[in-house]
VOZAVO-342931 format. One record per residue (C-alpha): residue number from 1; residue in one letter; x, y, z. Coordinates in pm, 1 decimal. Layout:
N
<zake n="NUM" res="a" east="X" north="Y" up="Z"/>
...
//
This chain:
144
<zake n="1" res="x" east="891.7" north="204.2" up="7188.3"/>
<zake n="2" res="x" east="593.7" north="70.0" up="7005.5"/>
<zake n="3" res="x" east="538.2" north="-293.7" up="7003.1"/>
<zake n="4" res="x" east="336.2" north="-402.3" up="6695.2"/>
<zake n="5" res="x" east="128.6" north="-755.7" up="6712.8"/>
<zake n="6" res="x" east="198.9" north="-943.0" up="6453.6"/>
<zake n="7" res="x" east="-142.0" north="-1158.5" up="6538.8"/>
<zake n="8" res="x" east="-366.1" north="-1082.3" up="6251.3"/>
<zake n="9" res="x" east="-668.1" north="-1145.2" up="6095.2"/>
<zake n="10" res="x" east="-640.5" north="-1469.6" up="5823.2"/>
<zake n="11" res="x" east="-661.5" north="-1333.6" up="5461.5"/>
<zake n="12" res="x" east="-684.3" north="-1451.2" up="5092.1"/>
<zake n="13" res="x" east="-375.2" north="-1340.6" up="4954.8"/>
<zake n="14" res="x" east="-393.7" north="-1364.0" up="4515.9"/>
<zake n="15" res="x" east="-24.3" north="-1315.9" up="4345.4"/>
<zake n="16" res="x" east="220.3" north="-1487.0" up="4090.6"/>
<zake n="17" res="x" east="474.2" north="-1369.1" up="3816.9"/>
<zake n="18" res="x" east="527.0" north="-1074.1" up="3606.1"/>
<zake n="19" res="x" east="349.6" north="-1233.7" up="3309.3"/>
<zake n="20" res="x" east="61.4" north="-1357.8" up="3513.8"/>
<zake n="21" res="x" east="118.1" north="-1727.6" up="3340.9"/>
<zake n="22" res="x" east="212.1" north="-1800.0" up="3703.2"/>
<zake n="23" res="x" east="-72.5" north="-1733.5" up="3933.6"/>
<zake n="24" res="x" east="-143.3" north="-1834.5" up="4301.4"/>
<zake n="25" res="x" east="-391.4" north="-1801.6" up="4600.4"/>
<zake n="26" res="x" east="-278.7" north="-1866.4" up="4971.4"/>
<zake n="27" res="x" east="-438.6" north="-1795.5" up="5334.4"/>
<zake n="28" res="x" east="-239.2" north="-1638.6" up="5537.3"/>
<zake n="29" res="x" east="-174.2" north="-1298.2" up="5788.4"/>
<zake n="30" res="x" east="-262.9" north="-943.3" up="5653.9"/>
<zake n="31" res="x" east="25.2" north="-873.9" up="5839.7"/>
<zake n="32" res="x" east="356.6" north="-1136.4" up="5775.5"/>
<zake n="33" res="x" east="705.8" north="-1197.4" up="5893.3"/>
<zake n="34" res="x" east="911.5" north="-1188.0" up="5566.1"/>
<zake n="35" res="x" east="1262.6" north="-1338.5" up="5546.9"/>
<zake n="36" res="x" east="1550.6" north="-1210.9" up="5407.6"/>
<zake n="37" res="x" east="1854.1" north="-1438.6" up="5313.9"/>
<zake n="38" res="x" east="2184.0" north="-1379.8" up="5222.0"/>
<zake n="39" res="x" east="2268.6" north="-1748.4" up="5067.9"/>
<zake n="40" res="x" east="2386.6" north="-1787.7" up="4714.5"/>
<zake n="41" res="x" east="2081.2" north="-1812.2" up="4567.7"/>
<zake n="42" res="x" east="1878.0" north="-1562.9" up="4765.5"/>
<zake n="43" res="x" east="2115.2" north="-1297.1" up="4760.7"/>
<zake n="44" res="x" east="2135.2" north="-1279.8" up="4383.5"/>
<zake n="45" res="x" east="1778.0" north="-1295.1" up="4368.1"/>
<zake n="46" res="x" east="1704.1" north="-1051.3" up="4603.7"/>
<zake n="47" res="x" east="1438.7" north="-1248.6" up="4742.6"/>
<zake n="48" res="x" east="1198.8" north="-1210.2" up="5029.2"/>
<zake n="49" res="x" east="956.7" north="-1407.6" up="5147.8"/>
<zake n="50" res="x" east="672.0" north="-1536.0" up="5393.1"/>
<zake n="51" res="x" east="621.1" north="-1888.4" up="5481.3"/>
<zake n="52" res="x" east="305.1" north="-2082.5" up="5482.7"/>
<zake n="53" res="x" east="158.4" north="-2439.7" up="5554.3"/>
<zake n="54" res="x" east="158.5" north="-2593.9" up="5177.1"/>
<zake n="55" res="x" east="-233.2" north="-2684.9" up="5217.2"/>
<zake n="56" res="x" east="-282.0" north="-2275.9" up="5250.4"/>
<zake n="57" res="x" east="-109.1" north="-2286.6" up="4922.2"/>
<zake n="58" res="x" east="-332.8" north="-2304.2" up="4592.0"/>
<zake n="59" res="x" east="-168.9" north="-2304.4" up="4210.7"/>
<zake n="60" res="x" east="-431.5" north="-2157.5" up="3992.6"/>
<zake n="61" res="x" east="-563.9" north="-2278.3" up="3677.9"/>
<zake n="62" res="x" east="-257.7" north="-2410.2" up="3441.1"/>
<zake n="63" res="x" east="28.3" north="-2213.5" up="3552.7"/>
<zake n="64" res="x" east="215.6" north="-2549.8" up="3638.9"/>
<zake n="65" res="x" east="237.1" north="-2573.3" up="3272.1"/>
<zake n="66" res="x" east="456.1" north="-2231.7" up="3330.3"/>
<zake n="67" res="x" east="678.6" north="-2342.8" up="3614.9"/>
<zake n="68" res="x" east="1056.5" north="-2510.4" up="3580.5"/>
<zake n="69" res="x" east="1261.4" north="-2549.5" up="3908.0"/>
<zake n="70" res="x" east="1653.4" north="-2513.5" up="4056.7"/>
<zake n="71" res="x" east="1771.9" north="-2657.6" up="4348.6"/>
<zake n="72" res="x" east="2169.5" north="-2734.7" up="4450.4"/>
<zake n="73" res="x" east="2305.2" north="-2811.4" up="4729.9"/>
<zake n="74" res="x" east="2085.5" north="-3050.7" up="4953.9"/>
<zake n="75" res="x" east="1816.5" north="-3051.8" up="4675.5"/>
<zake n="76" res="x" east="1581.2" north="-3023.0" up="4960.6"/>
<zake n="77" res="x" east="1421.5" north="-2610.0" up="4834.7"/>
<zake n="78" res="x" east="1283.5" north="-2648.8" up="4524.9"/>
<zake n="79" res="x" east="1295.4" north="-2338.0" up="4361.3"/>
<zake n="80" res="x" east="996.5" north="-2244.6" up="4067.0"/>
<zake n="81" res="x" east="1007.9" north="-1936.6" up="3873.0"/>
<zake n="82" res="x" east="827.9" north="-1887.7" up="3533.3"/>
<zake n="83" res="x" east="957.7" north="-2052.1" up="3206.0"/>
<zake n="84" res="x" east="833.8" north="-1701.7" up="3058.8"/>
<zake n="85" res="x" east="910.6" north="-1447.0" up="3278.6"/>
<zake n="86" res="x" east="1215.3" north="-1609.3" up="3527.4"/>
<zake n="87" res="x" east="1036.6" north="-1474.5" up="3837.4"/>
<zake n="88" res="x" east="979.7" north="-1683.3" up="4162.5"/>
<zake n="89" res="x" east="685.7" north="-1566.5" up="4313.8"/>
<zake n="90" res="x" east="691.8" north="-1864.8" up="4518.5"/>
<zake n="91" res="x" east="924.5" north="-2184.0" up="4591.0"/>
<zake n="92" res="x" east="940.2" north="-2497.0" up="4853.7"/>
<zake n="93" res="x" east="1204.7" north="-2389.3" up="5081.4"/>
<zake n="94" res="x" east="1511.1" north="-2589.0" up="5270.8"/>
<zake n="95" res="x" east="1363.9" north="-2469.5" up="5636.1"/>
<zake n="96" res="x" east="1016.9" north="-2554.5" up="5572.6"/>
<zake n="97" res="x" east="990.5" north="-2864.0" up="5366.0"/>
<zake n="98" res="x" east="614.2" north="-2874.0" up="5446.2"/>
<zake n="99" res="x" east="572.9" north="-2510.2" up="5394.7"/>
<zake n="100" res="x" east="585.6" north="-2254.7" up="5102.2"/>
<zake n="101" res="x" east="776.5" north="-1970.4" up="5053.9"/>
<zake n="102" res="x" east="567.2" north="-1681.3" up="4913.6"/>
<zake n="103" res="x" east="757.6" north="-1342.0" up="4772.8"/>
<zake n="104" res="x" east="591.3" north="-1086.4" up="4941.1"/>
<zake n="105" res="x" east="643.0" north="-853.1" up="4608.2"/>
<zake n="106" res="x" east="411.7" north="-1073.7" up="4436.7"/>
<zake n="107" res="x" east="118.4" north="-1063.6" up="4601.7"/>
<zake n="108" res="x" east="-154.0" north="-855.4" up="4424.0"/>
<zake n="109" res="x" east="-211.5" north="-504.0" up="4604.4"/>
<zake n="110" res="x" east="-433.4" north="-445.2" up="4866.8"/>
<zake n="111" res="x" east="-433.2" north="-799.1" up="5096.8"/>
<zake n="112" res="x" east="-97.1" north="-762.2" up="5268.4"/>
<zake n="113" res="x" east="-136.3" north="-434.5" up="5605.5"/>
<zake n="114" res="x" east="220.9" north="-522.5" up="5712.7"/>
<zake n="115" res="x" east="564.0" north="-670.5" up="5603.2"/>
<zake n="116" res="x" east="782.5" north="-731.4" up="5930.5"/>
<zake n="117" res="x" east="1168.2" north="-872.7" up="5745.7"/>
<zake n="118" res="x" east="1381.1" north="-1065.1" up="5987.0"/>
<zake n="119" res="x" east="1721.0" north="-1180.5" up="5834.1"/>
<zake n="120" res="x" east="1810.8" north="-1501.8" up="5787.7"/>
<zake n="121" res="x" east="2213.2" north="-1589.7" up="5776.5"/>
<zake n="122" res="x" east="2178.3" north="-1820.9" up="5458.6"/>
<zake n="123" res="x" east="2529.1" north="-1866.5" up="5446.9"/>
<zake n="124" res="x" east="2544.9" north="-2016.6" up="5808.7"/>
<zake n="125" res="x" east="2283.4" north="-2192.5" up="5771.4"/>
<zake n="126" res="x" east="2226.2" north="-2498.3" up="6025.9"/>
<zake n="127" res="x" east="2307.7" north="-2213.7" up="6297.3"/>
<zake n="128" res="x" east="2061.3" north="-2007.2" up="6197.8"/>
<zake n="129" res="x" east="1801.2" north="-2239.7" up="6119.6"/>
<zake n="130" res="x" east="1836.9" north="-2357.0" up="6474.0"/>
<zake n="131" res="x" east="1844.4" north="-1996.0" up="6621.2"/>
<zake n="132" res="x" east="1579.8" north="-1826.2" up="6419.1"/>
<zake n="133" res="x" east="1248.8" north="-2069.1" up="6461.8"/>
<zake n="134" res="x" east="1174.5" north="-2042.5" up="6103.4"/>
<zake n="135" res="x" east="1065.0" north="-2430.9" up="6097.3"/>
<zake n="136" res="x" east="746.8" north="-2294.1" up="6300.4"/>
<zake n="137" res="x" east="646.8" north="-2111.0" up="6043.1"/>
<zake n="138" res="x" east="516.3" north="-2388.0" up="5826.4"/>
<zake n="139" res="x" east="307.7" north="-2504.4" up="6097.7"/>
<zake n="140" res="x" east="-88.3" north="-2510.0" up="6141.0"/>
<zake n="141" res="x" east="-103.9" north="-2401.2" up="6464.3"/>
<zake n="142" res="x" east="141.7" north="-2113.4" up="6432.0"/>
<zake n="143" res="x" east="-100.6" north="-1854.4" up="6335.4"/>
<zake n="144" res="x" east="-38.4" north="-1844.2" up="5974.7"/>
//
């Protein structure tokens, strides 16, 4: 069995929505741990996504001009998507309040080596929130 390092260099990762009226920059891993979720939201969307410390998170130019949010539930994830387009290439999410969630299918070609995807039971969440060490990810001093 191979055992792949997910220690990686830091990069500058570019991305954002289908129109490109959304755009981003954010420092992180050539090579990521992406999470899929099977919550309500999530699951429709067919989202998955990295996690980053919000100051490796930049907005670009005027796309906040472009963004509109959901949340339910807790209202703790704030989830953005495009007013033009409806994609979210990014949101704040429930596990990482100081963190932010990047779609890995919307970062610009070429930055991101390796996508690792854990699953994350959405619909249990508390349990797997405290089974999975996703808070971590968020954090400085993880290696993101």
């Amino acid at each position: 069995m191979k055992i792949i390092s997910m220690e990686s260099e830091m990069a500058i990762h570019d991305g954002g929505c289908h129109c490109k009226n959304v755009r981003w920059r954010v420092q992180a891993p050539a090579k990521v741990v992406a999470w899929s979720c099977n919550c309500s939201n999530c699951s429709i969307r067919g989202n998955t996504n990295f996690i980053v410390p919000s100051e490796r998170f930049e907005l670009l130019g005027n796309s906040e001009q472009f963004l509109t949010t959901y949340s339910f539930g807790t209202h703790t994830a704030k989830h953005t998507f495009c007013k033009v387009c409806g994609i979210t290439s990014f949101y704040y999410p429930r596990s990482n309040p100081d963190g932010v969630a990047i779609t890995y299918k919307c970062v610009d070609p070429g930055t991101l080596t390796y996508i690792e995807v854990k699953y994350f039971d959405g619909k249990n969440w508390e349990n797997s929130y405290n089974q999975s060490n996703i808070a971590s990810q968020s954090k400085v001093d993880f290696g993101n």
